[in-house]
MIGUGU-236717 format. One record per atom (N, C-alpha, C, O): chain; residue in one letter; x, y negated, z; atom name. Coordinates in steps of 0.05 Angstrom, whole numbers, plus 5000, padded with zeros to 4 digits. Layout:
REM MIGUGU-236717
unit,code,c1,c2,c3,site
A,A,X,Y,Z,CA .
...
END
This chain:
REM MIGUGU-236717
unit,code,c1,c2,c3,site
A,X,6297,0214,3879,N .
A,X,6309,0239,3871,CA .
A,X,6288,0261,3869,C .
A,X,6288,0276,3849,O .
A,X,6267,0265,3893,N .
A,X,6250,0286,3892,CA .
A,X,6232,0283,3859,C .
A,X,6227,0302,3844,O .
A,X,6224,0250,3852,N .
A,X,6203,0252,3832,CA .
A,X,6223,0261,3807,C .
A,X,6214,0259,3784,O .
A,X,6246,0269,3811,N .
A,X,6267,0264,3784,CA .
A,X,6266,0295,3778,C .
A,X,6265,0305,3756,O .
A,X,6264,0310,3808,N .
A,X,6264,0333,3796,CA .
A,X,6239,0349,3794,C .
A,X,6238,0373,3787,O .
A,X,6216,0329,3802,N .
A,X,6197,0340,3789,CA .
A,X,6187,0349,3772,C .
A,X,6175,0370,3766,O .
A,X,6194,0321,3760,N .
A,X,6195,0314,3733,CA .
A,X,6205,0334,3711,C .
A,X,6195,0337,3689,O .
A,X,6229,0348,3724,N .
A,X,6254,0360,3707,CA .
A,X,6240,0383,3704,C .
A,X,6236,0394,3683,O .
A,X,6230,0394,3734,N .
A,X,6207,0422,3736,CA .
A,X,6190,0420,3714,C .
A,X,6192,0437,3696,O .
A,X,6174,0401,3712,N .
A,X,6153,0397,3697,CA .
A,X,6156,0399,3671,C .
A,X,6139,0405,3654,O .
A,X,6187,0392,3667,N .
A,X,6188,0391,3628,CA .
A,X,6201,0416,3620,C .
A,X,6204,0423,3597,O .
A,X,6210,0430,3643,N .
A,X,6219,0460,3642,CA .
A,X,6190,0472,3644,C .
A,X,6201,0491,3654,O .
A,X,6172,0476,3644,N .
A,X,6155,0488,3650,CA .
A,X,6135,0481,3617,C .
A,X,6122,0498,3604,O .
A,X,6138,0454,3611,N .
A,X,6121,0455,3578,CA .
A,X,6148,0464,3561,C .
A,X,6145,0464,3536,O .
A,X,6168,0468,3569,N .
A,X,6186,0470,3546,CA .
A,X,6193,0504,3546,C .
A,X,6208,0513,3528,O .
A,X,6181,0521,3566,N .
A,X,6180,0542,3566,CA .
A,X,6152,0549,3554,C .
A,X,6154,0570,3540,O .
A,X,6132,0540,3553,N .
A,X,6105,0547,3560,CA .
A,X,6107,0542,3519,C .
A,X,6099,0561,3504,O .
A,X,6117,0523,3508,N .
A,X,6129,0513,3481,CA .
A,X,6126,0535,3467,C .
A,X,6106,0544,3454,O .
A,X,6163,0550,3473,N .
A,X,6176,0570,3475,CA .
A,X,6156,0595,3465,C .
A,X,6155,0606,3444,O .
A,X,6143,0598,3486,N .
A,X,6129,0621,3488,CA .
A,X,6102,0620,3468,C .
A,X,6090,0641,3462,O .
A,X,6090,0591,3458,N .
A,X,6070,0592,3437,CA .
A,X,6086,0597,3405,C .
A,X,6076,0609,3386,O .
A,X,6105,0588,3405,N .
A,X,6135,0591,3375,CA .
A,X,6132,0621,3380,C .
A,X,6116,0631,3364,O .
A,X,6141,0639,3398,N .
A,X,6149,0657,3389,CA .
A,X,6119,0682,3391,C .
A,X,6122,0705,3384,O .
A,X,6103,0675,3398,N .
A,X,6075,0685,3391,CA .
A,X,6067,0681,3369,C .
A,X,6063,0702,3357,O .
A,X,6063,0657,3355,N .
A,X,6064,0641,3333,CA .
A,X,6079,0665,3318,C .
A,X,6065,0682,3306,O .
A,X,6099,0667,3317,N .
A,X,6124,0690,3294,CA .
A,X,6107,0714,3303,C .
A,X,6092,0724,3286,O .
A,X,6108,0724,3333,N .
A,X,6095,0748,3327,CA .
A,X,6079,0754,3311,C .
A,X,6081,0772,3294,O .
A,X,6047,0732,3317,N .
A,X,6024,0740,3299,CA .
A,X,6041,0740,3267,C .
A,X,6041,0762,3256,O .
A,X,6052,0724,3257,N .
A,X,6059,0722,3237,CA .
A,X,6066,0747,3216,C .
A,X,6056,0758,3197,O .
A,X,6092,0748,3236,N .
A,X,6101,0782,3234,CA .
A,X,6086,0801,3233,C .
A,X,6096,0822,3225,O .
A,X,6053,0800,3244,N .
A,X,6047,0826,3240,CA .
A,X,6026,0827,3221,C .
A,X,6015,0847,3211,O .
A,X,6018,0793,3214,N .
A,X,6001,0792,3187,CA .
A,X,6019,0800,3169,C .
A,X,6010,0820,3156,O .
A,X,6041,0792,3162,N .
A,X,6065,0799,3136,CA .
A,X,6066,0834,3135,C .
A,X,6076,0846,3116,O .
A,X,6057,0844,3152,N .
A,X,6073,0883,3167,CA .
A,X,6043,0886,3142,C .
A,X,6045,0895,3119,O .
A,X,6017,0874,3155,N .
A,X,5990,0884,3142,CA .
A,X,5992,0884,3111,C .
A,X,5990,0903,3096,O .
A,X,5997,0856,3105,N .
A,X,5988,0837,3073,CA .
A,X,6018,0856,3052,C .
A,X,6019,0863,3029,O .
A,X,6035,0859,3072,N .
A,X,6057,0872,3050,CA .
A,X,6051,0900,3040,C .
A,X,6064,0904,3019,O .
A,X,6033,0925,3048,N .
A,X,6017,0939,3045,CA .
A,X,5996,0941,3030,C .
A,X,5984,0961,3022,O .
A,X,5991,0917,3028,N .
A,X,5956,0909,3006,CA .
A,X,5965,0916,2982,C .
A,X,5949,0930,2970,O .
A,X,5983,0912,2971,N .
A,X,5980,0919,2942,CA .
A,X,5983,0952,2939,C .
A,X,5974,0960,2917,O .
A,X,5994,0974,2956,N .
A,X,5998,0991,2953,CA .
A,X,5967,1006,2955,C .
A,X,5963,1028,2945,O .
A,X,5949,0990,2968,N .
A,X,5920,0999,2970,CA .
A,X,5896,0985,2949,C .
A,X,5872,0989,2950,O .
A,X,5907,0973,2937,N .
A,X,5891,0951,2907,CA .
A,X,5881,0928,2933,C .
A,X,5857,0924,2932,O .
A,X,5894,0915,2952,N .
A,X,5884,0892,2966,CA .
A,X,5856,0903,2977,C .
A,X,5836,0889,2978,O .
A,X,5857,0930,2985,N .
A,X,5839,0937,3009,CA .
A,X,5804,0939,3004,C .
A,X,5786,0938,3021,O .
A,X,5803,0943,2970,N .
A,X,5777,0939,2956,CA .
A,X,5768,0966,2934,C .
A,X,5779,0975,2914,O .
A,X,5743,0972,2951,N .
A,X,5715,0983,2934,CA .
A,X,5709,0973,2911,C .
A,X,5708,0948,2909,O .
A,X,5705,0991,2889,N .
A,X,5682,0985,2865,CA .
A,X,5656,0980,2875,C .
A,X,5652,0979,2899,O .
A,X,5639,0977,2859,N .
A,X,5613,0989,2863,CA .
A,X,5608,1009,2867,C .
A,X,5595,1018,2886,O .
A,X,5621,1022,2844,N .
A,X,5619,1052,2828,CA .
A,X,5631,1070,2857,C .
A,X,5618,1090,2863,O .
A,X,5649,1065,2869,N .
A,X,5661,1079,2886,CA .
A,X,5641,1073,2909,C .
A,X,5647,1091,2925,O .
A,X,5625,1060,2919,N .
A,X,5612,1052,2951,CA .
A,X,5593,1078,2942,C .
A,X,5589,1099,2953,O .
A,X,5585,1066,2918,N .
A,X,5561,1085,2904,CA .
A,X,5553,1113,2903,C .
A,X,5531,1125,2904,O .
A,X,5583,1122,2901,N .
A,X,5589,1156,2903,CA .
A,X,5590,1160,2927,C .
A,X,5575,1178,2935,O .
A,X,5609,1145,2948,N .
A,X,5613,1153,2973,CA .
A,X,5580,1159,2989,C .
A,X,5575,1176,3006,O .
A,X,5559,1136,2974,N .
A,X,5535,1134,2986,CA .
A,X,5523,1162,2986,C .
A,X,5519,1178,3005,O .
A,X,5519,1164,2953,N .
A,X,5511,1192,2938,CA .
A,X,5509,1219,2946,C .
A,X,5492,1237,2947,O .
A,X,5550,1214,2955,N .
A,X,5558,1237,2967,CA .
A,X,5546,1244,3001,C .
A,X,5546,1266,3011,O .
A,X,5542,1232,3008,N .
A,X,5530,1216,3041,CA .
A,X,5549,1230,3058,C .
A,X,5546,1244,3078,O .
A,X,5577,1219,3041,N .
A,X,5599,1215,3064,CA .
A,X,5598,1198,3099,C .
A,X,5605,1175,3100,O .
A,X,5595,1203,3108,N .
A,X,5591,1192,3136,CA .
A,X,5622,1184,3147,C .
A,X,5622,1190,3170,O .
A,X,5644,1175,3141,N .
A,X,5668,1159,3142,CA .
A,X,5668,1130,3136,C .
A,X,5689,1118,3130,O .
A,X,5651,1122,3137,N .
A,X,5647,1100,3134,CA .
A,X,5622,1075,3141,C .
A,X,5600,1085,3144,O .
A,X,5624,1043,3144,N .
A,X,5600,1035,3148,CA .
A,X,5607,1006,3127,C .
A,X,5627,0993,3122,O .
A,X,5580,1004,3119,N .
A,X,5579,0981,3102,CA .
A,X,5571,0956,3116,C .
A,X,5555,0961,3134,O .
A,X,5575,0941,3115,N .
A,X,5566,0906,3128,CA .
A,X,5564,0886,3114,C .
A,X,5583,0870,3109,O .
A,X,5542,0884,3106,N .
A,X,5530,0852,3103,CA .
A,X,5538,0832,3112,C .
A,X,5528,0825,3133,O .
A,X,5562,0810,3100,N .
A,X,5575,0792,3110,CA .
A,X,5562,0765,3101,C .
A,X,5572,0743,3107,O .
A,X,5535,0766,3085,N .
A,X,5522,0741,3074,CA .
A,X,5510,0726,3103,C .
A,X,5497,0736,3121,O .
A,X,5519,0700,3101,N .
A,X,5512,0678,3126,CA .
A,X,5487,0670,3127,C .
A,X,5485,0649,3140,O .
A,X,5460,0681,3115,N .
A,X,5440,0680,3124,CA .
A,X,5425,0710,3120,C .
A,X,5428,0728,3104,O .
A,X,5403,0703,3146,N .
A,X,5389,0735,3143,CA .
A,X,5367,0739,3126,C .
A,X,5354,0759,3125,O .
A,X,5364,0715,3111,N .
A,X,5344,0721,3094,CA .
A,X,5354,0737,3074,C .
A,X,5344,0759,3071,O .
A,X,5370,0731,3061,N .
A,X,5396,0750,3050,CA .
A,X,5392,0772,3035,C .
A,X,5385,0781,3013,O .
A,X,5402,0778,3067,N .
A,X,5396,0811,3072,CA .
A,X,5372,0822,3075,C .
A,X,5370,0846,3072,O .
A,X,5352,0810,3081,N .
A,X,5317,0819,3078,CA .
A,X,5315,0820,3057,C .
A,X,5305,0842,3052,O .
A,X,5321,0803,3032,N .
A,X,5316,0800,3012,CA .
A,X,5317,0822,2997,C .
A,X,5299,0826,2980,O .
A,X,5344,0843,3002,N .
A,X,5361,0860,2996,CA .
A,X,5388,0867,2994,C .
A,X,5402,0849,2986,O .
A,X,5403,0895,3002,N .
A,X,5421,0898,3019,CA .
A,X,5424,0926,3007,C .
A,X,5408,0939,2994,O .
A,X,5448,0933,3014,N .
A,X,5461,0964,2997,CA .
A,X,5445,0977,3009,C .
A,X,5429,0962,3020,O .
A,X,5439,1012,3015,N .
A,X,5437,1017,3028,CA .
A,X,5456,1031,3056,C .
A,X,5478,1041,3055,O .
A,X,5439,1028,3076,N .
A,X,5447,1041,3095,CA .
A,X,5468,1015,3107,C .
A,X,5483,1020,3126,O .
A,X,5468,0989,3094,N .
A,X,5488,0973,3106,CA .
A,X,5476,0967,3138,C .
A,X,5458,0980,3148,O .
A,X,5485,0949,3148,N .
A,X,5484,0924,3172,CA .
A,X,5496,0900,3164,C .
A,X,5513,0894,3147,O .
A,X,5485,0888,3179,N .
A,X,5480,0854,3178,CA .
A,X,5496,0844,3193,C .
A,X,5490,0849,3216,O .
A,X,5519,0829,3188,N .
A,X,5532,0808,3206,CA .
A,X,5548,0793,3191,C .
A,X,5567,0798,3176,O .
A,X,5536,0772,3198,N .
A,X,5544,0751,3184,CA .
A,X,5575,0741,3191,C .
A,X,5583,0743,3214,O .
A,X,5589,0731,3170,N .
A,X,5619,0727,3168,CA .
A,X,5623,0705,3185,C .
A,X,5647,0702,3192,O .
A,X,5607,0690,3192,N .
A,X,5608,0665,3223,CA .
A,X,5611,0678,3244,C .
A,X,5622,0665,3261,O .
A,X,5604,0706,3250,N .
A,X,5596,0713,3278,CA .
A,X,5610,0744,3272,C .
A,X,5597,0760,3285,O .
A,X,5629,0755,3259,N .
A,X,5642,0785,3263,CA .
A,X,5657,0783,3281,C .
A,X,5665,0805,3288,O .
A,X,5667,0763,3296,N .
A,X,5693,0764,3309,CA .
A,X,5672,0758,3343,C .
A,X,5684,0748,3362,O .
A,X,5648,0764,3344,N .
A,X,5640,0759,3369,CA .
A,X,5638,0785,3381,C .
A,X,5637,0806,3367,O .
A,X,5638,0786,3403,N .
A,X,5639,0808,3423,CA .
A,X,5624,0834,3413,C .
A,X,5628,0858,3409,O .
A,X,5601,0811,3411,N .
A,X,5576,0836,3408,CA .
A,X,5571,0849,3382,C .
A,X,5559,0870,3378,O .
A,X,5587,0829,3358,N .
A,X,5587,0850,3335,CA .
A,X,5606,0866,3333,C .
A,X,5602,0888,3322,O .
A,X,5630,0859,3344,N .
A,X,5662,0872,3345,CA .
A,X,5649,0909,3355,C .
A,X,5653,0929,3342,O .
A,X,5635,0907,3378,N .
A,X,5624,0927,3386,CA .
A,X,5606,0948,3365,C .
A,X,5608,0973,3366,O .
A,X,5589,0931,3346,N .
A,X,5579,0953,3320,CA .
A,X,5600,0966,3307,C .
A,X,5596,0990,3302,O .
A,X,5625,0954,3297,N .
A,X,5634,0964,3282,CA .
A,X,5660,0993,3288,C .
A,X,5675,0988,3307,O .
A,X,5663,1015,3277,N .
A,X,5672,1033,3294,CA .
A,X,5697,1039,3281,C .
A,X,5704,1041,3257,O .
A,X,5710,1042,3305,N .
A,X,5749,1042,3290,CA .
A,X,5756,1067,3281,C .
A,X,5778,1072,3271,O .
A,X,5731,1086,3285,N .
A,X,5740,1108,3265,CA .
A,X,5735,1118,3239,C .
A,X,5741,1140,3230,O .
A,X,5718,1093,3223,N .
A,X,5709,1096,3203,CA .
A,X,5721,1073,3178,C .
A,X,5735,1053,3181,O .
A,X,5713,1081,3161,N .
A,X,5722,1045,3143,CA .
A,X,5700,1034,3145,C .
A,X,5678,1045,3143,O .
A,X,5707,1010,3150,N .
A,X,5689,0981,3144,CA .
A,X,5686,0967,3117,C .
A,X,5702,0950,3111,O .
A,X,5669,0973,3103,N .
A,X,5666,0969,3080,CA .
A,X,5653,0935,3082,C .
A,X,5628,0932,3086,O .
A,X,5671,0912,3078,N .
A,X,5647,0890,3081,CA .
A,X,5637,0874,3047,C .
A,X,5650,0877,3026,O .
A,X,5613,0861,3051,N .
A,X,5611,0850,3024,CA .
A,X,5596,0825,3027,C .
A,X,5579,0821,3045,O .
A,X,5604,0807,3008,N .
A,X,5583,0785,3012,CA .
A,X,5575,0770,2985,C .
A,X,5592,0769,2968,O .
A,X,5548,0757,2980,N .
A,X,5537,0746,2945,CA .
A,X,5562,0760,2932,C .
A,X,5560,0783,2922,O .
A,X,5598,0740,2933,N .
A,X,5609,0743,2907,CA .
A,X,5625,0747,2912,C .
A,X,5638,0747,2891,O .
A,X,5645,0756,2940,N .
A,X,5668,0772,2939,CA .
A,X,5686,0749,2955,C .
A,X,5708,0754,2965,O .
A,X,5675,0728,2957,N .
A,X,5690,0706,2981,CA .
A,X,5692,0708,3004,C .
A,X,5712,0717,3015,O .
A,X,5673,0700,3014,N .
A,X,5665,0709,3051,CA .
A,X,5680,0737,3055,C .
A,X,5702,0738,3066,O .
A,X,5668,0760,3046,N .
A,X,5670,0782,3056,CA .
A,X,5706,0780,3057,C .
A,X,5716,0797,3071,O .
A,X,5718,0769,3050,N .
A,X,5755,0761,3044,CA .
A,X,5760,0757,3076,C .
A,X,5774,0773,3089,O .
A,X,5747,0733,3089,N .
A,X,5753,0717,3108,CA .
A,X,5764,0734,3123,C .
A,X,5788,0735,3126,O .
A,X,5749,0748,3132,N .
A,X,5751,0773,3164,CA .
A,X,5773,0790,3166,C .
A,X,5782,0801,3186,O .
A,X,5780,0793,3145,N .
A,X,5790,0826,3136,CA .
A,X,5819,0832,3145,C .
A,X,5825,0854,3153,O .
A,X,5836,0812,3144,N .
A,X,5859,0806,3153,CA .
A,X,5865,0813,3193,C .
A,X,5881,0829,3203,O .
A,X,5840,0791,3207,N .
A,X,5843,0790,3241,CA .
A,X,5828,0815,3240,C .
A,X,5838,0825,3260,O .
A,X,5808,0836,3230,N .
A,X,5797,0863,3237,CA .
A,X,5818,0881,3226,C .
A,X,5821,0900,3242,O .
A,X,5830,0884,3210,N .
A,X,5862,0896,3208,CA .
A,X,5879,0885,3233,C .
A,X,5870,0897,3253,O .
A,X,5893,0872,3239,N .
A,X,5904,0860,3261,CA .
A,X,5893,0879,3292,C .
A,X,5905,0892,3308,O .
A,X,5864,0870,3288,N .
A,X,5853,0888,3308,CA .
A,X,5848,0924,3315,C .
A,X,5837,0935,3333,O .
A,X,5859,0932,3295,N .
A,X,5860,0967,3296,CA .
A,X,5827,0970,3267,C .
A,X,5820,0993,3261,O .
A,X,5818,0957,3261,N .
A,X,5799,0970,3242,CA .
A,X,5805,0974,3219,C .
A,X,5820,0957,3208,O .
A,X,5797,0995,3204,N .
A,X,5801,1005,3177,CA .
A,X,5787,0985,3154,C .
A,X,5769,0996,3141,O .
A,X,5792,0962,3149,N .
A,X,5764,0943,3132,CA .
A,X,5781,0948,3105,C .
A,X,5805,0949,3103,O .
A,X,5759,0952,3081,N .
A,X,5753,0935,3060,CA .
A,X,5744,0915,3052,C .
A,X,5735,0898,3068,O .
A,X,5745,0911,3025,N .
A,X,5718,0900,3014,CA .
A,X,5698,0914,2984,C .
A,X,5706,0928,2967,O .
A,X,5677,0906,2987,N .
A,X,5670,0911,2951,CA .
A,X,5673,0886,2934,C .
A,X,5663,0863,2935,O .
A,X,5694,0903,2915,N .
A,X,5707,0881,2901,CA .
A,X,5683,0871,2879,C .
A,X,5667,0884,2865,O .
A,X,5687,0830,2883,N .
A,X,5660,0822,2876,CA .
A,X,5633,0820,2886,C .
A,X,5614,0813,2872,O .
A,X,5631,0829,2910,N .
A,X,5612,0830,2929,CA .
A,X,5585,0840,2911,C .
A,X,5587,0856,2892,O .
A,X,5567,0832,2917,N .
A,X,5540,0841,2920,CA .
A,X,5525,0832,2897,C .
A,X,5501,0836,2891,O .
A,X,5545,0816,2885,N .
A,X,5539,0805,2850,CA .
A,X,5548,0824,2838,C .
A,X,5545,0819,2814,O .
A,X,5562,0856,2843,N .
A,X,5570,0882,2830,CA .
A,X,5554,0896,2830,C .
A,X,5553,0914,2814,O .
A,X,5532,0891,2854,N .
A,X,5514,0914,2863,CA .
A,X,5490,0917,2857,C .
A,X,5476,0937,2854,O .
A,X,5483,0889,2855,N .
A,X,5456,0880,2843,CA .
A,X,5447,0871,2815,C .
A,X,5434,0851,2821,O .
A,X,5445,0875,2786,N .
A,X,5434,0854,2776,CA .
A,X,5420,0839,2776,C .
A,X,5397,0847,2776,O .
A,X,5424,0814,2776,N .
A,X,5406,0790,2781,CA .
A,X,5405,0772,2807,C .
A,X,5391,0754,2817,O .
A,X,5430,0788,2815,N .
A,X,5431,0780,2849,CA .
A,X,5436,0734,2847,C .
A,X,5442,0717,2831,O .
A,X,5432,0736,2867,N .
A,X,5435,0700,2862,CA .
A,X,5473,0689,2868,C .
A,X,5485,0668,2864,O .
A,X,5479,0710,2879,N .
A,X,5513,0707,2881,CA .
A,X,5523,0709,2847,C .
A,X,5535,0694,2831,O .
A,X,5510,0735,2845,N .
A,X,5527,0736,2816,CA .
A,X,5511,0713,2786,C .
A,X,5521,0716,2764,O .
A,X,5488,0694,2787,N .
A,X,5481,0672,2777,CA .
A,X,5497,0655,2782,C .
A,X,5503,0637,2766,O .
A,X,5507,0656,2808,N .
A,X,5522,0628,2818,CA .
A,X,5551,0633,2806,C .
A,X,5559,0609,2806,O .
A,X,5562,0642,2801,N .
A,X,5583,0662,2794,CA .
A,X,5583,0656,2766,C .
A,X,5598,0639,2756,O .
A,X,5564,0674,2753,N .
A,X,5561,0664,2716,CA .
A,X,5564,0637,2711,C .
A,X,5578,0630,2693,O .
A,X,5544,0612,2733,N .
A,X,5537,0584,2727,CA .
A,X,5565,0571,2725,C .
A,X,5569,0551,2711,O .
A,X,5587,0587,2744,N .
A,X,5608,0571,2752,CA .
A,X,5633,0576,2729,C .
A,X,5650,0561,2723,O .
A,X,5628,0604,2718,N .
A,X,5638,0607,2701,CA .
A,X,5639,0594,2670,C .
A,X,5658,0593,2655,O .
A,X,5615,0587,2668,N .
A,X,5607,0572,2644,CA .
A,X,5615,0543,2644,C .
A,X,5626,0532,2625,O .
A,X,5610,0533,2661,N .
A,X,5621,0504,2679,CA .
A,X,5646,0492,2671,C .
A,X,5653,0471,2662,O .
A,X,5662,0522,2679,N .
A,X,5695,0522,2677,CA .
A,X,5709,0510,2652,C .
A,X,5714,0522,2631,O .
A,X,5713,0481,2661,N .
A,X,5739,0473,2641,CA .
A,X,5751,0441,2642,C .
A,X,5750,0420,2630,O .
A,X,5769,0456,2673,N .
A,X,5785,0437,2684,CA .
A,X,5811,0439,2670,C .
A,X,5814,0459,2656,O .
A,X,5830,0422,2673,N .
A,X,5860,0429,2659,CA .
A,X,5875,0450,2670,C .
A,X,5866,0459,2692,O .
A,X,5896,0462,2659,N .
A,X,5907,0482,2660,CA .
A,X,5937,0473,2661,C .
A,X,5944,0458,2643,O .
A,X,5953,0479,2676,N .
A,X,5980,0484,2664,CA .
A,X,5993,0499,2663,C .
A,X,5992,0515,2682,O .
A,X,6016,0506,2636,N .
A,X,6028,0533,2635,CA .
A,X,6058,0525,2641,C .
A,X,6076,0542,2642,O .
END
């Protein structure tokens, strides 16, 4: 009898513990849907060039730019100005979470407008103001190697379609 109701304890206890990951589960859900239903009223949360460019120009100080390309040669290579470096593997770590400041926008970018996507959603979630520049750093540069890879893939293109 005692192991019966151990037992019973025990499956009340994962069937609560269940319970409580389902309805976390909806929460997060719910408050990605509160964010993403908003994106279109902001063009999906994205910089021109032309617009980082002015803001630079103007030397608006509301804002910080970030280098989201996954290697640092990268960014040695060349980088907007006035950006920082953190790579789109490692934004969500302690110690970069700490660079970025929740009273400014977060402007992020990476080669071609992919990566810099990833983050942008859990740093909304988290209280930060993020963008992106739309097309990343193949907008900013001519000749950049994002935006070659980009052209190569475009030319490439011609898988089936259906309408």
């Amino acid at each position: 009898m005692k192991k019966v109701l151990v037992m019973l304890w025990v499956l009340l206890i994962a069937l609560s513990v269940a319970a409580q990951d389902a309805s976390a589960a909806d929460d997060l859900a719910a408050k990605m849907n509160a964010i993403m239903v908003k994106s279109t009223e902001v063009r999906f949360w994205q910089f021109s060039a032309d617009e980082v460019n002015t803001m630079i120009k103007e030397k608006k100080n509301d804002f910080l730019i970030v280098d989201t390309r996954p290697r640092t040669a990268e960014f040695a290579e060349g980088h907007i100005p006035g950006a920082i470096h953190i790579m789109t593997q490692d934004i969500f770590k302690p110690e970069s979470l700490k660079k970025l400041p929740k009273n400014k926008k977060i402007i992020l970018y990476c080669a071609t407008g992919q990566l810099q996507n990833l983050p942008i959603i859990g740093l909304r979630m988290l209280g930060y103001d993020t963008y992106t520049l739309w097309g990343g750093y193949a907008t900013w540069a001519k000749g950049s190697t994002g935006g070659a890879k980009i052209q190569d893939a475009v030319k490439a293109a011609n898988y089936p379609v259906v309408k």
